[in-house]
C-alpha positions in Angstrom: 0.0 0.0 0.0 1.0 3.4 -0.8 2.4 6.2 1.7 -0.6 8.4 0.1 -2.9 5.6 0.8 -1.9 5.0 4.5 -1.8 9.2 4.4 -5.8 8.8 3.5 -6.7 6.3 6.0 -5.1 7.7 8.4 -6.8 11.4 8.0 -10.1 9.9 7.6 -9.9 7.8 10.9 -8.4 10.8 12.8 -11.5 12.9 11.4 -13.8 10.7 12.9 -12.2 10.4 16.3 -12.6 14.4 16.6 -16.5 14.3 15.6 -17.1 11.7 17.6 -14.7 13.8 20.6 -16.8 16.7 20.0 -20.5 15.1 20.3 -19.4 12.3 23.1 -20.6 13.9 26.8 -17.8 15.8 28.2 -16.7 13.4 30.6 -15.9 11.4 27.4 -15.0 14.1 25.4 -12.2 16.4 24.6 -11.5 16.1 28.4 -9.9 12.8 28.3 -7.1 14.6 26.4 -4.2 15.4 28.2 -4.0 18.9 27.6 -5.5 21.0 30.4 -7.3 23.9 28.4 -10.3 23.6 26.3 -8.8 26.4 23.5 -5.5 24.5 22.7 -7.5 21.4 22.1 -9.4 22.9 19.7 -6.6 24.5 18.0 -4.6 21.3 17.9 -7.3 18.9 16.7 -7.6 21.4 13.8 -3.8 22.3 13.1 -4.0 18.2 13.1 -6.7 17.9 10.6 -5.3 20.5 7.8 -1.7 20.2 8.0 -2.0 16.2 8.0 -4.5 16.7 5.2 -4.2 13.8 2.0 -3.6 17.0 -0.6 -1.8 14.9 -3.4 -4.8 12.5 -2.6 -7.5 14.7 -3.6 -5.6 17.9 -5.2 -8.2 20.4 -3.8 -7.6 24.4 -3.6 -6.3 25.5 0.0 -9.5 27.7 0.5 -11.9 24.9 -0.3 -10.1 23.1 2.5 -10.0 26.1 4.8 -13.6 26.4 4.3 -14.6 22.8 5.0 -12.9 22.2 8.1 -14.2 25.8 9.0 -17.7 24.8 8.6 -17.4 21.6 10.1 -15.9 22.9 13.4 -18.7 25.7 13.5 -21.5 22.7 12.8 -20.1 20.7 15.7 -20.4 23.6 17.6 -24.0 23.8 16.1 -24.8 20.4 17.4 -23.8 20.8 20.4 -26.2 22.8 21.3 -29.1 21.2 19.7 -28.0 17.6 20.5 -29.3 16.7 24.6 -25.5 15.7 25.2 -24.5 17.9 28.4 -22.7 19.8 25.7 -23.2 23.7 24.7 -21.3 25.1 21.8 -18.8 28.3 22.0 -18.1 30.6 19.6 -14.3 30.4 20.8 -14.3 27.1 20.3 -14.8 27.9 16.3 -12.5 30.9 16.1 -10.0 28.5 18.3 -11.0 25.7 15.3 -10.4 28.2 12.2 -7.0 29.2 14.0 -6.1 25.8 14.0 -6.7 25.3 10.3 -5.3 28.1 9.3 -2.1 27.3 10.7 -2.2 23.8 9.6 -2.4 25.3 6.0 0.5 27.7 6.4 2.5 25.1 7.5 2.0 22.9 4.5 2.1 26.3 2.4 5.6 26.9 3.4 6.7 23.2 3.0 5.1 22.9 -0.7 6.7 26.4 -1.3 10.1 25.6 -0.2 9.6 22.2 -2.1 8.8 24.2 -5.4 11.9 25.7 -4.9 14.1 22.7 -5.6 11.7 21.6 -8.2 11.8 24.9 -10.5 15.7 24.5 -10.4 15.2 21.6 -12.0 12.4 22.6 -14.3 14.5 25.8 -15.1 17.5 23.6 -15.8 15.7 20.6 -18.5 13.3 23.8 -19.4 11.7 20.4 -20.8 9.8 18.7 -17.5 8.9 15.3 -19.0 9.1 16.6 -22.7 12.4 15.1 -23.3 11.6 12.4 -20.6 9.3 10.3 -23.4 10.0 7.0 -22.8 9.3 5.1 -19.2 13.1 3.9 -18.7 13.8 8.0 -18.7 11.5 8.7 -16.7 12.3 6.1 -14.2 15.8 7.1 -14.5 15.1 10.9 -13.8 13.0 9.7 -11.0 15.9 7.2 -9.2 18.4 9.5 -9.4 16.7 12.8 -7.8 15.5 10.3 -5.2 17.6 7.8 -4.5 21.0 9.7 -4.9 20.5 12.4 -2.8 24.4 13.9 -2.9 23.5 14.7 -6.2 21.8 18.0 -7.1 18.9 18.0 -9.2 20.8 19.0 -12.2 23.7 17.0 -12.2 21.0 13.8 -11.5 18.6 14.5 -14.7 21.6 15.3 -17.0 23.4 11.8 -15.4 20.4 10.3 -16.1 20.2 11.3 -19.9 23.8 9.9 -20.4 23.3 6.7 -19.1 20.2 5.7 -19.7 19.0 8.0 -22.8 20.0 8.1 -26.4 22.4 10.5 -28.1 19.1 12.4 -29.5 18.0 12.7 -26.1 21.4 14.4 -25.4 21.2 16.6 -28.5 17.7 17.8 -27.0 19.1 18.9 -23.8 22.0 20.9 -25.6 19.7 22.6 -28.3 17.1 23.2 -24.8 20.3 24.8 -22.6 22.6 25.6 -25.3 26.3 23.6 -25.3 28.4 25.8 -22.6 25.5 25.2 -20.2 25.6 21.4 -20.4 29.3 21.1 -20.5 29.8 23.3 -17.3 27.1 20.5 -15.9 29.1 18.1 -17.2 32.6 18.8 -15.9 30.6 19.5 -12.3 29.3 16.0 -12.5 32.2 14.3 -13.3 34.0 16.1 -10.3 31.4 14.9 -8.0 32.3 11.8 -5.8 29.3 10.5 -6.1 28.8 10.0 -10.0 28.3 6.7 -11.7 29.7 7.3 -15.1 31.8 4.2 -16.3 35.3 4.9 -17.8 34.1 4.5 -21.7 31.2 7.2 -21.0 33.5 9.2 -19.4 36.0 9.2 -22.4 33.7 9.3 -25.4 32.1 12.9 -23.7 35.4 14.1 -22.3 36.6 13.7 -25.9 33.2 15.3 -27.2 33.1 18.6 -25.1 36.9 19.2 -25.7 36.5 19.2 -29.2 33.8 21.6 -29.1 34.4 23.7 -26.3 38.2 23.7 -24.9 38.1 26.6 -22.9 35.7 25.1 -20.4 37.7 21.9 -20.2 39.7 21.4 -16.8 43.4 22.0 -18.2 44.8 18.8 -16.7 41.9 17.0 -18.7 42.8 18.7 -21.7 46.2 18.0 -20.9 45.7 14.5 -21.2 43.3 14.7 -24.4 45.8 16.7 -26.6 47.0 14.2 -29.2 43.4 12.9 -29.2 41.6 16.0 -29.6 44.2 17.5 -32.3 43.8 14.3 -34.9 40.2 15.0 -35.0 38.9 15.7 -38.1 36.7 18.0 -39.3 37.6 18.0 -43.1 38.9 15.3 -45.2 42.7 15.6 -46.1 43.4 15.9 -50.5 45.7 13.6 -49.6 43.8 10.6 -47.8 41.8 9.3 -50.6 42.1 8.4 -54.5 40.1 10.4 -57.1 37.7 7.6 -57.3 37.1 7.5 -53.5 36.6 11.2 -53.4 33.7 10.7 -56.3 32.4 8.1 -54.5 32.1 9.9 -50.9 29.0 12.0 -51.3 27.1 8.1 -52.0 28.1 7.8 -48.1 25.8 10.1 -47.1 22.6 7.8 -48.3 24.1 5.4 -45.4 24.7 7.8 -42.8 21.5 7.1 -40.6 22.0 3.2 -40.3 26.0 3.0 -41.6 29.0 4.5 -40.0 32.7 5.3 -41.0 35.0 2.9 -39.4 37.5 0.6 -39.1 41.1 1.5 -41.6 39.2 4.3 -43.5 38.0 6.5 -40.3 41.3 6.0 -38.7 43.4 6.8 -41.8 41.6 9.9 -41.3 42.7 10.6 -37.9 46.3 9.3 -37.9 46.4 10.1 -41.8 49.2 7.4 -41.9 47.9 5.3 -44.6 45.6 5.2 -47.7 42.8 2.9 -47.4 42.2 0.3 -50.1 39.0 -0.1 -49.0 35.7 2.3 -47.5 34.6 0.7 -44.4 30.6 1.0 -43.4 29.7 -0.7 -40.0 26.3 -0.9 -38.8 25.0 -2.7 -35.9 22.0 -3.4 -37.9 22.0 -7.0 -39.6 23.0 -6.2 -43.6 20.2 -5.7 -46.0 21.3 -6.5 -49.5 18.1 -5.3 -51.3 18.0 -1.9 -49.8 21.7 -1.3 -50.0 21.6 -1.6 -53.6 18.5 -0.1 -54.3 19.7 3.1 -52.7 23.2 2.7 -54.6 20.8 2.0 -58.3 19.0 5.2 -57.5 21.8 6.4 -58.8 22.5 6.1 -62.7 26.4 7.1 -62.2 27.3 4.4 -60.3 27.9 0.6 -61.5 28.1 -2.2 -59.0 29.8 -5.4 -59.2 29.3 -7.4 -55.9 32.6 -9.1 -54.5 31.4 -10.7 -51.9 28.2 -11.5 -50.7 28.0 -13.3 -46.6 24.2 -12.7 -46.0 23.6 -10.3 -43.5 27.1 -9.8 -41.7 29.4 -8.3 -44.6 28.2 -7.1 -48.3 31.8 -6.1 -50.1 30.9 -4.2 -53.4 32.8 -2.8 -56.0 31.4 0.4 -57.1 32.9 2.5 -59.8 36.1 0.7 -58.9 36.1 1.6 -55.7 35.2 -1.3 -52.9 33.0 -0.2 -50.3 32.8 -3.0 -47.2 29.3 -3.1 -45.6 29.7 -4.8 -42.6 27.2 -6.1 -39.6 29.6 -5.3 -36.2 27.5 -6.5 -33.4 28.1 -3.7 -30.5 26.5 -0.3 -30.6 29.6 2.1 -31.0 28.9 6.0 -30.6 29.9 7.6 -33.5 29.1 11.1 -33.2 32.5 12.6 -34.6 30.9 14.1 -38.4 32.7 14.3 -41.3 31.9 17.2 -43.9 28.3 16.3 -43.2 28.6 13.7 -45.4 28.4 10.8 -42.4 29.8 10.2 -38.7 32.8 8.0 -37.6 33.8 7.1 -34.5 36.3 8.6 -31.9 39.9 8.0 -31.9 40.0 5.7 -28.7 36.8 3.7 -30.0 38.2 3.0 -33.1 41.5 1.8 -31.7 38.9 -0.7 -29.4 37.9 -1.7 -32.6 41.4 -2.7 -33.8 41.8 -4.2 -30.6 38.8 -6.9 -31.1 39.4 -7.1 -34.9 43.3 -8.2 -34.7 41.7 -11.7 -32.7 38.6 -12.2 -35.0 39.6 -10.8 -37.8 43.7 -11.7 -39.0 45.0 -8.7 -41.3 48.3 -7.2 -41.4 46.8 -3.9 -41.8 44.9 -4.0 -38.1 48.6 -4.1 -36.6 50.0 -1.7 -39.1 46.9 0.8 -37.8 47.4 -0.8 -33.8 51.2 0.4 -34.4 50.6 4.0 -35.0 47.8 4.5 -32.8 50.1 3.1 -30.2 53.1 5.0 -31.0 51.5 8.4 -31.3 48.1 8.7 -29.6 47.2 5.8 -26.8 48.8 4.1 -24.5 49.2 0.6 -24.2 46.9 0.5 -20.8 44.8 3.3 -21.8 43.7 0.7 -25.1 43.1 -2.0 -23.2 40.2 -0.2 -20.7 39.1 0.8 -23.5 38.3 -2.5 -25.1 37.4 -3.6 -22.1 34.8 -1.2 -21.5 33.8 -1.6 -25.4 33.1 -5.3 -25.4 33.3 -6.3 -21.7 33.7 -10.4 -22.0 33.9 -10.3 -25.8 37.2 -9.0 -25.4 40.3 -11.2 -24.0 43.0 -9.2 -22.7 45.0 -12.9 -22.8 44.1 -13.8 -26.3 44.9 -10.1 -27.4 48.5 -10.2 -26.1 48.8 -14.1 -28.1 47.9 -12.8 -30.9 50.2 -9.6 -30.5 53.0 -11.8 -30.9 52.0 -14.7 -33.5 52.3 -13.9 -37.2 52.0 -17.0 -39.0 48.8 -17.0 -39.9 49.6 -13.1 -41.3 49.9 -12.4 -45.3 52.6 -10.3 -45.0 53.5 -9.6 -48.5 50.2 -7.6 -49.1 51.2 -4.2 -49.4 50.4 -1.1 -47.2 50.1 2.8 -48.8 52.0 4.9 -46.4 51.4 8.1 -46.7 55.0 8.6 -45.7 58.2 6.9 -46.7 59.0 4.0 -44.2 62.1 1.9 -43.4 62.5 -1.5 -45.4 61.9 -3.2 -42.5 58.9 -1.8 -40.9 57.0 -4.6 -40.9 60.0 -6.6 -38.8 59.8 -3.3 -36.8 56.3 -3.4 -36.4 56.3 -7.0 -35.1 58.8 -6.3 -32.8 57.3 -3.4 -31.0 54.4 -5.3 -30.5 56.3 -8.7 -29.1 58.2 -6.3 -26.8 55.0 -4.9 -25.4 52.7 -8.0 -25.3 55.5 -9.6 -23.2 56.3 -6.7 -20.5 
């Protein structure tokens, strides 16, 4: 049973008790109370009776209140005189009755009001009440965590709240409601507080976010750390990075950006810009759809398709205009709100070396230790990658397997050749192999 409930009951059996007090002879009446004077019974049977009124209950106006428990104390007074019970009413007993509701009121008054304090902080800070709140896992998580983590305010809660348990859209609401320096004061506040319950890949992915976009709010030590992250984003694509065909070919990517994103080689080639990529490399954590992907890609009389291979719904390789565009079904939900020239989104830097991480154990290419190498040597560390994978793909992820495969080659093409973007010794891949023996094993 509900407090409100019990609230109900309760009121309803203490209103009885005081009719029945007032009508009962006096020797069974309010003189059985232990309170010597007649007055301050009045007044506290009444203060009772309004301030311990059910209001969420029955959500009725303070005067219709004031006036009910008025005119019941001046009928009881009423009755008594007309009832044979020894009893004669007094008009002090009815001012001493309204007295007592009318403090009773008050008190809740100033309760509710300081209560609307706390809650207009919080409206003024979503500016969105339950608007952005749609769905019922929000609002059971704006609900928890104003109530059941009390150390955090109001503010800090709801936008908590959104990141863990809302969508990035739900997260783009708050920022177009508050504007972006708002949330990211919020942000840094909350991730200060001891009491927070972001995880360490939450953490990073918005660290990385609100850095990129606004670095003069970000704690310097934070920034600090970020540096060679935040710097290798891109927000144009480099001349250099792709052939003439793959340049004709990007603005098709933009008819895959709501289900597809840029990952794998091609987004980090971007970052690191240490290679060319052979191939364009689409990942969706939806299952592949054949039909619809070359519908889309027929809509479009320029383009001829040749299809290279063809695994149902976890990879669709295509040759299109002589470029090779990989479709692939990757089964973890990465964020991937890093856009490029608003033709489609790619992945940050540390969740794309995660995704190296996992791929050099399922998937055996030179190239995913060529990319590991330089992502290694120039952006993450070695400790720093691993959390991250961790975090990425929990038990899917085997720190022991990782560091076996680190160090075995022989299942490795090593003849297929890689396009630096920069000249490289003749013996980078034994270089390359090394490095990664030397650090598997320490």
């Amino acid at each position: 049973m509900r407090y409100s409930q019990l609230q109900t009951i309760f009121w309803f059996c203490y209103l009885i008790i005081t009719i029945l007090l007032s009508l009962l002879p006096p020797y069974q009446g309010l003189h059985i109370l232990s309170i010597p004077r007649d007055k301050y019974q009045h007044f506290l049977a009444y203060f009772l009776l309004s301030s311990f009124f059910p209001w969420q209950q029955f959500r009725l106006k303070r005067i219709t209140v004031f006036l009910f428990l008025t005119e019941l104390g001046i009928c009881l007074e009423i009755l008594q005189n007309l009832l044979l019970i020894n009893r004669t009413g007094d008009f002090y007993d009815a001012i001493a009755n309204s007295l007592g509701v009318v403090a009773g009121i008050i008190l809740i008054s100033f309760i509710n009001s300081t209560q609307q304090d706390t809650d207009s902080k919080e409206h003024n800070y979503t500016s969105i009440n339950n608007k952005l709140f749609k769905n019922k896992l929000l609002k059971k998580a704006k609900h928890n965590y104003i109530q059941t983590n009390p150390g955090l305010h109001p503010e800090l809660a709801i936008l908590e709240a959104i990141i863990l348990h809302g969508n990035f859209d739900d997260f783009k609401k708050l920022i177009s409601k508050l504007g972006k320096e708002e949330v990211a004061r919020r942000y840094w506040q909350l991730i200060r507080h001891p009491e927070h319950r972001l995880d360490y890949i939450t953490m990073n992915f918005f660290n990385i976010y609100f850095i990129h976009h606004l670095p003069h709010l970000a704690p310097p030590k934070l920034k600090n750390n970020y540096s060679s992250i935040i710097t290798l984003l891109p927000r144009q694509i480099p001349a250099s990075i792709f052939s003439t065909q793959q340049t004709k070919i990007l603005p098709l990517l933009r008819k895959f950006s709501r289900l597809f994103h840029l990952s794998n080689s091609t987004a980090l080639s971007l970052y690191l810009q240490h290679r060319r990529p052979s191939t364009i490399h689409l990942y969706s954590h939806y299952p592949i759809n054949k039909t619809a992907i070359l519908k889309i890609i027929n809509n479009h009389d320029q383009y001829n398709i040749n299809i290279i291979q063809d695994q149902g719904q976890s990879r669709l390789l295509l040759d299109v205009n002589s470029v090779l565009i990989n479709f692939v079904y990757f089964p973890f939900q990465i964020p991937a709100t890093i856009n490029l020239s608003n033709i489609i989104n790619m992945p940050s830097l540390s969740s794309l070396a995660a995704i190296k991480s996992y791929l050099l154990i399922h998937d055996r290419e030179w190239s995913n230790y060529v990319d590991l190498y330089f992502i290694l040597q120039y952006c993450i560390d070695f400790d720093t990658l691993l959390k991250q994978s961790h975090a990425l793909f929990q038990h899917h992820f085997s720190q022991k397997k990782f560091r076996q495969y680190l160090c075995y080659y022989d299942d490795i093409d090593l003849s297929k050749s890689i396009d630096y973007m920069q000249p490289q010794p003749d013996n980078i891949n034994e270089i390359i192999q090394n490095f990664f023996i030397h650090l598997a094993t320490h």
